[in-house]
C-alpha positions as CSV (number, residue, x, y, z in Angstrom):
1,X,-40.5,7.4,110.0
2,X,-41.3,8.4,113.4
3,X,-39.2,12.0,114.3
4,X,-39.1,11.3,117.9
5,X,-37.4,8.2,117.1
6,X,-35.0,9.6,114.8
7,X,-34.3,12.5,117.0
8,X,-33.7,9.6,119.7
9,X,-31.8,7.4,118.1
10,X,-29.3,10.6,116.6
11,X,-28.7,11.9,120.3
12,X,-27.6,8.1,121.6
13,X,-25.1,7.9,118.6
14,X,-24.0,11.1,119.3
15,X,-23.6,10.4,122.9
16,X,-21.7,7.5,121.8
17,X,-19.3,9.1,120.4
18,X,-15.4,10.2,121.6
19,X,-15.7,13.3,124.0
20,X,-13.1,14.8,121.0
21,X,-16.1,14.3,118.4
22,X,-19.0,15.1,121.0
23,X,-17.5,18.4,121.4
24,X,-18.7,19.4,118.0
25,X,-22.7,19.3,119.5
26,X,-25.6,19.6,118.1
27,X,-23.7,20.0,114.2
28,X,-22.6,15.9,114.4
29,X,-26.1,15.5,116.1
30,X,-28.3,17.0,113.1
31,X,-25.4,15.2,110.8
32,X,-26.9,12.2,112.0
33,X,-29.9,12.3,112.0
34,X,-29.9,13.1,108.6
35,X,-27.8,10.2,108.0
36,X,-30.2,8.1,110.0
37,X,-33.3,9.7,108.0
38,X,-31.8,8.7,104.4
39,X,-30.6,4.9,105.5
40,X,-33.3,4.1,106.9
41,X,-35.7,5.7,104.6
42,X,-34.0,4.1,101.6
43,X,-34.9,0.6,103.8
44,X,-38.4,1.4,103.2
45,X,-38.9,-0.4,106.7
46,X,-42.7,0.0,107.8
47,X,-43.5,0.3,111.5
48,X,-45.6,-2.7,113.5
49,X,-49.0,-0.8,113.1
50,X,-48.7,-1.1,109.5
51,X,-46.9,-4.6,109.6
52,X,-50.0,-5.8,111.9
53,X,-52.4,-4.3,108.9
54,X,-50.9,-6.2,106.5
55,X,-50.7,-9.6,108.1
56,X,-54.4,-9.6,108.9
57,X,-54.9,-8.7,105.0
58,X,-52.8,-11.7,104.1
59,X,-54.4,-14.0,106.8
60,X,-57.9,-12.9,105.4
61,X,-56.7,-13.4,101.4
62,X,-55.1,-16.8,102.3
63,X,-58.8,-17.8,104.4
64,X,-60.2,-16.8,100.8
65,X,-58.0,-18.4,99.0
66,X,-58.3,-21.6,100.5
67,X,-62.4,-21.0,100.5
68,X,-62.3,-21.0,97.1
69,X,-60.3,-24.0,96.0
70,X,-62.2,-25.5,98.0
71,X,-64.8,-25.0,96.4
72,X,-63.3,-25.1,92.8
73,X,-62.5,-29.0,94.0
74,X,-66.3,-29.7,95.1
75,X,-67.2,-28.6,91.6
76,X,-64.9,-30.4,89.9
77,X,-65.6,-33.3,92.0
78,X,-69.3,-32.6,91.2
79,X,-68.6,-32.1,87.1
80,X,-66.2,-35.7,87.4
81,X,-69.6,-37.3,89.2
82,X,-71.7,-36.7,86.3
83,X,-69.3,-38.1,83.4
């Protein structure tokens, strides 16, 4: 998870918050962040770089796949042709 964007999103929800609870600082800011870091890690949420990587590995298995039964089907079309 990317720290800028943790660090980000901790300082809008802490900005967020009542002035009464904003008061604490940088104590309810760290709080969470922490918070933030151990939700969203839990999530195991991947970013779009590594979402992108794994489309194109699925587009290029699926191409394969249908490659090859198409090709199982010309065989057994060929095998069917000789009985």
């Amino acid at each position: 998870m990317d720290p800028k964007f943790l660090d980000d999103l901790s300082h809008k929800l802490a900005d967020s918050l009542p002035a009464d609870l904003r008061a604490l600082g940088t104590d309810i800011e760290k709080n969470l962040r922490s918070v933030l870091q151990s939700t969203l890690s839990r999530m195991q949420i991947v970013n779009r770089e590594e979402f992108e990587v794994q489309q194109a590995v699925l587009q290029r298995t699926r191409e394969k796949l249908e490659h090859l039964e198409k090709l199982v089907a010309e065989l057994e079309q060929k095998q069917h042709d000789q009985h």
